[in-house]
C-alpha positions in Angstrom: -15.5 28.9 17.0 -16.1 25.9 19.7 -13.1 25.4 22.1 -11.9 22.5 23.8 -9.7 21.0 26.4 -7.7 17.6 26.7 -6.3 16.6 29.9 -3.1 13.9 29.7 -2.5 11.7 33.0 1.3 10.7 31.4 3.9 12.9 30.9 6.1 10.8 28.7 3.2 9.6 26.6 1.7 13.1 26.1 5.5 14.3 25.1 5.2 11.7 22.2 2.6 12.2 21.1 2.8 16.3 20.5 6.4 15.3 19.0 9.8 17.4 19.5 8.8 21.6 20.3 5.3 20.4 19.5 6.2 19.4 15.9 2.8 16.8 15.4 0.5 19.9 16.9 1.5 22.2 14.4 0.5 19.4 11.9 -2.4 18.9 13.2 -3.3 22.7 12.9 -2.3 23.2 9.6 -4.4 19.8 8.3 -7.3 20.2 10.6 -7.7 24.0 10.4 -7.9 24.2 14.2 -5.6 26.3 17.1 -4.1 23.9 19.5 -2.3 26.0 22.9 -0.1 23.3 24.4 0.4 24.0 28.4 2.3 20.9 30.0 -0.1 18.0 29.7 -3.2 20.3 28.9 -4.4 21.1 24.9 -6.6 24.0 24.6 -8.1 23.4 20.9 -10.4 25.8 19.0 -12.2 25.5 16.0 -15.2 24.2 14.2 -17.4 21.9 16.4 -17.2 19.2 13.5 -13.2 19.1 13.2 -12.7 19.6 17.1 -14.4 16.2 17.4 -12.0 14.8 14.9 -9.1 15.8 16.5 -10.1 14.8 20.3 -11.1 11.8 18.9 -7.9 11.0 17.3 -5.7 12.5 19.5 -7.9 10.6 22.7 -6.9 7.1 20.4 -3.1 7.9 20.3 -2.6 8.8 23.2 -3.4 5.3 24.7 -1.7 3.3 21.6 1.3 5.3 22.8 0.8 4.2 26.4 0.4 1.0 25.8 3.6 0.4 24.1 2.7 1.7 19.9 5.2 3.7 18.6 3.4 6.8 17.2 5.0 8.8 14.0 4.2 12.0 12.8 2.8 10.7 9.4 0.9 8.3 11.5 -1.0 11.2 12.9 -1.5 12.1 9.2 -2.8 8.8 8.1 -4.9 9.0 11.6 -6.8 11.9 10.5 -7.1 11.1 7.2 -9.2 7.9 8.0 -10.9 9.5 10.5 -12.1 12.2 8.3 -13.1 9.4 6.4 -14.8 7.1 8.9 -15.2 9.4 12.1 -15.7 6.4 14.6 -13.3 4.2 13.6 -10.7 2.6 15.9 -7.4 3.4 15.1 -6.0 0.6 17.2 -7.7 -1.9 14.8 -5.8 -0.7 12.1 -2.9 0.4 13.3 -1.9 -2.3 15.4 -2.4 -5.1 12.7 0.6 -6.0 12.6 1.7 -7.7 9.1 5.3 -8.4 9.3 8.0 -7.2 11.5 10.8 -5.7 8.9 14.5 -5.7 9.2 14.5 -1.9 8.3 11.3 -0.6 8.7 10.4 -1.6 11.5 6.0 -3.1 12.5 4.7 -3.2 8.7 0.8 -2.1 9.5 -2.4 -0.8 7.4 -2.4 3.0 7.1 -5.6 2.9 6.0 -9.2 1.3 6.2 -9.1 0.3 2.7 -5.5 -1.2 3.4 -7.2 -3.2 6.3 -9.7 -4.3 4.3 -6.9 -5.4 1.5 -5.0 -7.8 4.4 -8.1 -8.7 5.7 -9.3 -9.8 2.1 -6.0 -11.6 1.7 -5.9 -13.3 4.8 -9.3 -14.8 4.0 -9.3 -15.5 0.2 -6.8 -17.8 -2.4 -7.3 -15.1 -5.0 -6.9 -11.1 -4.4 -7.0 -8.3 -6.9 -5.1 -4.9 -5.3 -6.6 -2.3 -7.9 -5.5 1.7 -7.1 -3.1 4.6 -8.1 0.6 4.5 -7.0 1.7 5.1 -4.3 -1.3 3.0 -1.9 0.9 0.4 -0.8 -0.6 -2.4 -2.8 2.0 -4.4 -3.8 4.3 -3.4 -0.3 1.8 -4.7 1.8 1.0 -8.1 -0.7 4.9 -8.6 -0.4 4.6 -7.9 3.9 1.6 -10.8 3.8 4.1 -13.1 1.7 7.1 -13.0 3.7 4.7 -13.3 6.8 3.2 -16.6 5.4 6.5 -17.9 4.2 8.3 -16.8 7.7 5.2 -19.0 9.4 5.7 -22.0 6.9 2.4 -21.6 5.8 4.2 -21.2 2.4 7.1 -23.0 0.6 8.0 -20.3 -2.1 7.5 -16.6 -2.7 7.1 -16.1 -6.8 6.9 -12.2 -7.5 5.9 -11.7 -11.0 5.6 -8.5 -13.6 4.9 -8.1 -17.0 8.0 -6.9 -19.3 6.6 -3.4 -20.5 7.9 -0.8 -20.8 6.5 2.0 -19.3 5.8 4.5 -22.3 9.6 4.2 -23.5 11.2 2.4 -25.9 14.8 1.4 -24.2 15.5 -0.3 -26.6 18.3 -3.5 -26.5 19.3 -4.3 -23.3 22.9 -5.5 -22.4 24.3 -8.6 -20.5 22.1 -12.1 -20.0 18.6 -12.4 -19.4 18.8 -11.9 -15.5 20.3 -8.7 -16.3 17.7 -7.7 -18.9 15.0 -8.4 -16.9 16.1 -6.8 -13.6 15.1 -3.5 -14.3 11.4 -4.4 -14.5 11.6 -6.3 -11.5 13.3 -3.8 -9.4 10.8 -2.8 -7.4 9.9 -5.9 -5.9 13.7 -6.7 -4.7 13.3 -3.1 -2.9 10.5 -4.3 -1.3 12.4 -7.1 -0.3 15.4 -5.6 0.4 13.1 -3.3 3.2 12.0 -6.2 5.0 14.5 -8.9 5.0 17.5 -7.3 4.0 19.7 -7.4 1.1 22.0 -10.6 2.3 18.8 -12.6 3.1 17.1 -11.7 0.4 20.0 -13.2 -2.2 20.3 -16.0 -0.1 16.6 -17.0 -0.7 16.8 -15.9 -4.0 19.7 -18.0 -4.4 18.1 -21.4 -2.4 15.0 -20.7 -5.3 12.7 -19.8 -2.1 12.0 -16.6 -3.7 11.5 -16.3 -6.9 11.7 -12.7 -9.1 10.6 -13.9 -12.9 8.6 -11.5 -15.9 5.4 -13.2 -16.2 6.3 -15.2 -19.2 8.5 -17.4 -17.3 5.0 -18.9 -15.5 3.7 -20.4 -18.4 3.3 -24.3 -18.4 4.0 -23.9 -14.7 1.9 -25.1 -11.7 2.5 -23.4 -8.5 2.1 -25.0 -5.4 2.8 -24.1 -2.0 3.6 -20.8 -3.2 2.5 -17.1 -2.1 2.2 -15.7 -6.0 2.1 -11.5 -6.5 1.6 -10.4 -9.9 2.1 -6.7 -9.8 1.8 -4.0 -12.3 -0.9 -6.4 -13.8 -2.7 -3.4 -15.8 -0.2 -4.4 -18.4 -1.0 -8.4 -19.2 -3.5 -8.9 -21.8 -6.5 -11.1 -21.5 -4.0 -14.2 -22.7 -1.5 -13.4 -20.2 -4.0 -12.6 -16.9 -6.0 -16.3 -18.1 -2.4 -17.7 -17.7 -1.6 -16.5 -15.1 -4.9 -17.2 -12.8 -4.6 -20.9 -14.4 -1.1 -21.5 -12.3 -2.6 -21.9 -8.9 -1.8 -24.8 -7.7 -2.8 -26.6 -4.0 -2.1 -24.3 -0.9 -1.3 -21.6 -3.4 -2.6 -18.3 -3.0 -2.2 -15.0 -5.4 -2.6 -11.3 -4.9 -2.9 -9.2 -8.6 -2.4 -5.9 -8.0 -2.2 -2.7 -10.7 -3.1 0.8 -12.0 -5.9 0.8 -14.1 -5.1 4.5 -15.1 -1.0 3.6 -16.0 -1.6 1.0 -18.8 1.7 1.1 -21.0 0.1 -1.7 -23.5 -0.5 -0.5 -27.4 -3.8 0.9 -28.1 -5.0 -2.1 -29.8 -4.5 -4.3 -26.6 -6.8 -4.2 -23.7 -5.6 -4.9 -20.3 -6.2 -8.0 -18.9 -6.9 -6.4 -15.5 -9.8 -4.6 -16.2 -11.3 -7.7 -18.3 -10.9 -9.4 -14.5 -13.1 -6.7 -12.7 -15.7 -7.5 -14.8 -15.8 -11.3 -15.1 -14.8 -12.6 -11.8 -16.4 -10.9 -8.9 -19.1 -13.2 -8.2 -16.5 -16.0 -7.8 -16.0 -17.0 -4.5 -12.6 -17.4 -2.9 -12.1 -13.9 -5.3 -11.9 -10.6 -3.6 -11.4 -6.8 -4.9 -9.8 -4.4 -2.9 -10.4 -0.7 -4.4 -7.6 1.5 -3.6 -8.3 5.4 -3.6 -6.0 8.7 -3.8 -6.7 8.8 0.7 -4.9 5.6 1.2 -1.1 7.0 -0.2 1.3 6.8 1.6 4.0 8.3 -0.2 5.0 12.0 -0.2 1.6 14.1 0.7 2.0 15.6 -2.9 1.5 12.4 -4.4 -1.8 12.5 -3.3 -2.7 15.9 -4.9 -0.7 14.7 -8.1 -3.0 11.7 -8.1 -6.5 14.0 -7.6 -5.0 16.6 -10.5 -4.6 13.9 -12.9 -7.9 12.2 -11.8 -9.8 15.6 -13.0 -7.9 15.9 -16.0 -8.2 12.3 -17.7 -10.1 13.2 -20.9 -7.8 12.8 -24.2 -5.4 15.4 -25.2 -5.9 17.3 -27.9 -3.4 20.3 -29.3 -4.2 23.5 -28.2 -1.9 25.7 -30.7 -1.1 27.3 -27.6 1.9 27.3 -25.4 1.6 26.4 -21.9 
């Protein structure tokens, strides 16, 4: 056992960042497997050599985001560790401070993550994006942050927010009311996201004036889209036919960010995912980027994340067992 101690000039900055009775310490003890003794402005921390230099690290790089104006969460402590553990000299302020879009509910929209820095970085710099990971890693919030951002900056004319009609290994069967109403519960996700950063009235407005458009992915054929920011989510469920169509919409000043679950396709058996036939044909395009997500870059509830790892180690088929669980 190593022990160290961290020294805080700022009383108000060193109160945010341990969090009400010390709330983000405990955290930090329980994820880090460390003992942290909190004495006004002074941490006493004991532990393995190896993690102590994660968490003075860390904590060092909070501590001055805090003072120099960056609100600091408890979960962003979490994601703070997680990509340190990950990348031990990496500067939080690079990521954290990447400001994509300023949301009417949520607040500074920022990566959590180096893979989601690489993602805005790759979308910022490229007409054509691919967002491939498991739920839950922000990939179609953050493509939705980066379209209102460009469309807020009149770099853009149109947002068009796309998904294939499929349904997710149910049959619902027939749907009341007129096609709008048929088609809105596919869609649903992307007005939430929507809804978080622009609110609900502005968002119907826009959707109203046609500057944001919420359409299944059939509606873009014979279409070309100019001017447009163009997000094709849950695209691990278009065929070859359908992700060929879709790619072959972009028009001038256009760009488009595919993003999906390669491990959540909902198309029949016979049907391979037009997705994956992408990831094999088109990296060596340029003006195409991949962005890998991983089960470290969730940011949903921390048992997502274990969900995500149990499911990755039991992938192989199901067979019966004869045996009740």
């Amino acid at each position: 056992m190593t022990t160290r101690k961290l020294r805080f000039d700022d009383n108000e900055a060193a109160r945010l960042l341990y969090g009400d009775l010390n709330r983000n310490m405990a955290m930090i003890e329980i994820a880090m497997a460390v003992k942290i003794e909190v004495r006004g402005t002074e941490l006493t921390i004991s532990g393995r050599s190896y993690d102590l230099g994660l968490v003075e690290s860390g904590l060092k790089q909070l501590y001055e985001m805090i003072r120099a104006g960056f609100p600091i969460y408890q979960r962003d402590i979490a994601y703070a560790l997680r990509i340190l553990r990950k990348s031990p000299a990496t500067d939080l302020k690079e990521i954290f401070q990447d400001q994509v879009f300023i949301s009417a509910h949520q607040g500074a929209i920022s990566p959590k993550s180096i893979n989601q820095k690489e993602y805005i970085e790759a979308i910022r710099h490229n007409d054509i994006v691919f967002g491939i990971g498991p739920a839950g890693t922000g990939k179609t919030y953050l493509a939705v942050a980066m379209a209102v951002a460009a469309f807020t900056a009149k770099e853009v004319k149109t947002i068009i927010l796309a998904r294939p009609a499929v349904e997710a290994g149910e049959r619902l069967g027939f749907l009341p009311g007129d096609m709008a109403q048929k088609v809105n519960p596919y869609l649903r996700p992307l007005h939430d996201a929507l809804y978080d950063m622009l609110g609900v009235e502005k968002t119907a407005n826009l959707i109203e004036q046609g500057a944001i458009e919420i359409a299944p992915l059939a509606f873009m054929r014979g279409r070309t889209l100019n001017n447009a920011f163009i997000i094709l989510d849950e695209a691990q469920n278009t065929t070859r036919e359908q992700m060929k169509m879709f790619l072959t919409r972009l028009g001038f000043n256009s760009k488009a960010v595919i993003t999906g679950d390669i491990t959540q396709i909902d198309l029949p058996t016979d049907k391979g995912s037009g997705l994956i036939h992408c990831a094999k044909i088109l990296r060596k395009i340029k003006g195409i980027s991949f962005a890998t997500f991983n089960e470290t870059d969730v940011v949903r509830h921390p048992l997502v994340q274990e969900i995500i790892l149990a499911y990755g180690k039991d992938s192989g088929p199901q067979k019966p067992s004869g045996k009740r669980p």
